[in-house]
C-alpha positions in Angstrom: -14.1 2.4 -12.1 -14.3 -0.9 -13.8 -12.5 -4.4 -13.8 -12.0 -8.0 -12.8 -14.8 -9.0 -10.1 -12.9 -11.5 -7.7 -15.8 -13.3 -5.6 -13.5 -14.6 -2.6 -13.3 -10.4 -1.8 -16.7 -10.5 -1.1 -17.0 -10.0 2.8 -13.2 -10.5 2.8 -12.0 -8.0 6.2 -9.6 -5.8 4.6 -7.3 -2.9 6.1 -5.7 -0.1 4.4 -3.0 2.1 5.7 -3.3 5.7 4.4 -6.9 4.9 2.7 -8.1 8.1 2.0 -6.0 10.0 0.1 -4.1 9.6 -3.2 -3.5 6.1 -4.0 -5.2 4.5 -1.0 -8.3 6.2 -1.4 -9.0 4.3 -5.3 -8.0 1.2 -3.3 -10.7 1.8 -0.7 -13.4 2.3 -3.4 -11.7 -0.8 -5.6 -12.0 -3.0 -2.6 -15.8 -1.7 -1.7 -16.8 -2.1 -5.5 -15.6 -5.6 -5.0 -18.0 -6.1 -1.9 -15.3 -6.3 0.9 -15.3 -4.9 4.2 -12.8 -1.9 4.0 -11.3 -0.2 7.2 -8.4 1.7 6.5 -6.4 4.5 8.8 -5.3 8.3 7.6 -3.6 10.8 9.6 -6.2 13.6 8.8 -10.0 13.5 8.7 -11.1 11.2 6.2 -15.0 11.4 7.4 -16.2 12.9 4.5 -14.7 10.5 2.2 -16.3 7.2 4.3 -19.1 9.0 3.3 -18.4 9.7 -0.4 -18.0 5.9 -0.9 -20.7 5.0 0.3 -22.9 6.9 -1.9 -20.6 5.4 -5.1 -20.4 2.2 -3.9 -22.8 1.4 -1.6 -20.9 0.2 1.1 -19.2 2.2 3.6 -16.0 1.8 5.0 -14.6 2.4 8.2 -12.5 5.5 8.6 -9.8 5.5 12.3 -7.9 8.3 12.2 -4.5 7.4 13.1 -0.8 8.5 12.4 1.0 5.3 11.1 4.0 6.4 13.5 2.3 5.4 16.5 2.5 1.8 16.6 0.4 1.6 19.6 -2.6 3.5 17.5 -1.8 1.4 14.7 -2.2 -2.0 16.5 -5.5 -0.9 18.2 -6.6 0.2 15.2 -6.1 -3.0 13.4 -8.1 -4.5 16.4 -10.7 -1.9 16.3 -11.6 -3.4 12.4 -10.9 -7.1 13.5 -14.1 -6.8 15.9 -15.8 -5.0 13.3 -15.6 -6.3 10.5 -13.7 -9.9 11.6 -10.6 -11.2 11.5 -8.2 -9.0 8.9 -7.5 -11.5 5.8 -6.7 -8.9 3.5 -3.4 -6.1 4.7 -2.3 -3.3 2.6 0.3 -1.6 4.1 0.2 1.6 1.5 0.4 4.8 3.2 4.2 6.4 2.5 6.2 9.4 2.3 8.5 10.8 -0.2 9.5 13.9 0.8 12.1 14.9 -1.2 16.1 15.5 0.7 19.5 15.3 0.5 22.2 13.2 2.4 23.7 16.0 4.0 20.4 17.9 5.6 19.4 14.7 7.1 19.6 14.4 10.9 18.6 11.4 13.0 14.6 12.8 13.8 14.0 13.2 10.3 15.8 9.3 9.5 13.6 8.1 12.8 10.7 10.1 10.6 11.0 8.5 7.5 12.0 4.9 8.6 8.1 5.2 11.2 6.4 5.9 8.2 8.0 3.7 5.5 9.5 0.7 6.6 8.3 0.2 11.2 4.6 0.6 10.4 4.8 -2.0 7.9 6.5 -4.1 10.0 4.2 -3.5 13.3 0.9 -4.0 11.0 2.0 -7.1 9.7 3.0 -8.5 12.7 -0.3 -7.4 14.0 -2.3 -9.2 11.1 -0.6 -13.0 11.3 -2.9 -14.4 14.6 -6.1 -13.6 13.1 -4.8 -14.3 9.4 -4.1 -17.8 11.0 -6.9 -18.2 13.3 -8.6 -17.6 9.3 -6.8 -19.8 7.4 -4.8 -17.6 5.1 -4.6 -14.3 4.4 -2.8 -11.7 1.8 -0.4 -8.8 3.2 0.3 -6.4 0.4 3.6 -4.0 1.2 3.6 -1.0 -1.1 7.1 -0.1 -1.9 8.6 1.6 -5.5 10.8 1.1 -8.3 12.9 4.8 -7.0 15.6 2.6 -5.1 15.4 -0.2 -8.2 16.5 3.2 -10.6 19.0 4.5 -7.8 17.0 7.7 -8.0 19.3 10.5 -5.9 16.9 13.1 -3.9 15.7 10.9 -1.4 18.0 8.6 -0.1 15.6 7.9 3.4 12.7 6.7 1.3 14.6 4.4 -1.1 16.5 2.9 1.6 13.1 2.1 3.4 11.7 0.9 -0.2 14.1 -1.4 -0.3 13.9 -3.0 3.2 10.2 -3.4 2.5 11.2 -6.0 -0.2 13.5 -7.8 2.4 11.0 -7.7 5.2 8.5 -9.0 2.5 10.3 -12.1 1.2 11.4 -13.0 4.9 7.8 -13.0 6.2 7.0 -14.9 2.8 9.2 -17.5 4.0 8.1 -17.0 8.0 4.2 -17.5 7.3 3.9 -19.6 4.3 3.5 -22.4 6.3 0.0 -20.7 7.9 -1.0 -20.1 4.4 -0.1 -16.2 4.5 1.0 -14.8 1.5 3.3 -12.0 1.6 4.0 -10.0 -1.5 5.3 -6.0 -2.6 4.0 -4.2 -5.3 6.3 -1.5 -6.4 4.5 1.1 -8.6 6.0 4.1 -10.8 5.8 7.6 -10.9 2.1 7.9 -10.3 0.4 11.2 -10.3 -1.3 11.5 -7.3 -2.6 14.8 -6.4 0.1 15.2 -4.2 2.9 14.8 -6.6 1.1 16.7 -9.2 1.4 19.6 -6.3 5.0 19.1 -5.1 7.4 17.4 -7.1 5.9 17.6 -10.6 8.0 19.6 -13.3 7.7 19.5 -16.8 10.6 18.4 -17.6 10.5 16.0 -14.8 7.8 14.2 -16.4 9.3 14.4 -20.0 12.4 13.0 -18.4 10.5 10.2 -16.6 8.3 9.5 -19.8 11.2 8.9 -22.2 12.3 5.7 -19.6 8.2 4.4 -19.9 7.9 1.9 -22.4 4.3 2.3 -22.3 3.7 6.0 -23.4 1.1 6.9 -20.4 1.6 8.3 -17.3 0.3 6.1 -14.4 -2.9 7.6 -12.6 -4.2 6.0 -8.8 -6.5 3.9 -10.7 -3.2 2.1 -12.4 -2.4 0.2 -9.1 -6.3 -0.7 -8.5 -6.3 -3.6 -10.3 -2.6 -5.2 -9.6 -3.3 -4.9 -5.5 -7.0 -7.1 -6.2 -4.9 -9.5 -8.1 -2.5 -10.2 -5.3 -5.5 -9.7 -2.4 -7.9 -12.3 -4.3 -6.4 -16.2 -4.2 -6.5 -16.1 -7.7 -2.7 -15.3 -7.2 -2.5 -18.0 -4.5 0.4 -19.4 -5.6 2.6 -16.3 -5.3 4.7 -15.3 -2.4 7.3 -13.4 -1.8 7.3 -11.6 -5.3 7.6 -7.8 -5.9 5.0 -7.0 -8.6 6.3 -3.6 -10.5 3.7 -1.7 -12.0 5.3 1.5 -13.9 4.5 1.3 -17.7 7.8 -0.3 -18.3 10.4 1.7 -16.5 12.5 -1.0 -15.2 13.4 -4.5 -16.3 13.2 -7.3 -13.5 14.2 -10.5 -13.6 
């Protein structure tokens, strides 16, 4: 994996939610590669993969196991890396899921469900980051979201609705923190072919569909959103705030 070094990630304390799998887990190594202290939180054991980057990288990361739905875990998780590796200064709130449903079949557990993973634990680790972002000086929250509720995609009306509160609660804390000199932005990728996907939603014709809406003729791989989440952690984007960056080889048109 190769790219733009940003020297202010250096030692930077940064969290990942869902850091080990799929998207998160090229984050983890992007950030190590970049020499920052990584602790990020997955549901199931991730041991083996702490272990795997450090032998690539050099630097190990810390692994708490932790489901995203329990905010209490989630805050002492969050405190857990703060005394580790010092105050957070760097959030990614990244760990999601899409699982695929109608309207009609959903009841109010499986709303509750998909609103604690997508939209409250995003909320609760923010609010969890701004003391010692202050007490720092600044700090970068990152909120994952994606360009499915921007397309009015049908199939899984939960996640899209949650995608799009993410953009709300991200320009309102924008406005909140500013003043502390925390910066608050979304990144909403495309269709990226996680292992996951490639497993469960992935059809052929799903992806011939989705390519003839790319401008850019490539389907987007982990590695893709690497790069734009560095961008927005290092202060080289310090003057952005409350933006949603869309990564998706051109699917949608903002602005």
């Amino acid at each position: 994996m190769t790219g733009a070094v940003y020297p202010d990630l250096r030692g930077a304390s940064v969290f990942i939610t869902g850091g080990g799998s799929g998207i998160g887990a090229s984050l983890t190594e992007g950030f190590l590669r970049q020499g920052a202290k990584v602790a990020f939180v997955q549901r199931s054991d991730a041991s083996d993969f702490a272990v795997e980057m450090e032998e690539k990288t050099g630097n190990r990361p810390l692994f708490l196991k932790c489901d995203i739905t329990d905010v209490a875990r989630l805050k002492a998780c969050i405190e857990e890396a703060s005394l580790a590796h010092g105050p957070i200064t760097v959030l990614v709130n990244n760990a999601a899921n899409d699982r695929r449903h109608t309207t009609e079949e959903v009841d109010e557990a499986f709303w509750d469900w998909s609103q604690a993973i997508n939209l409250k634990s995003y909320f609760f680790a923010c609010q969890a980051v701004v003391a010692g972002m202050r007490a720092a000086g600044g700090g970068s929250i990152i909120n994952t979201t994606s360009i499915s509720y921007m397309m009015g995609n049908a199939g899984y009306p939960a996640y899209t609705t949650a995608n799009s509160g993410i953009n709300g609660m991200t320009r309102s804390l924008a406005r909140e923190f500013g003043p502390d000199k925390i910066r608050v932005n979304a990144l909403a990728p495309g269709w990226v072919l996680t292992e996951k996907q490639l497993e469960m939603w992935t059809t052929p014709e799903a992806l011939d569909a989705h390519m003839e809406r790319m401008c850019l003729k490539e389907h987007l791989k982990p590695e893709d959103i690497v790069g734009p989440i560095l961008f927005l952690a290092s202060r080289v984007s310090g003057a952005m705030t409350g933006q949603a960056m869309v990564v998706d080889g051109g699917v949608v048109v903002t602005g």
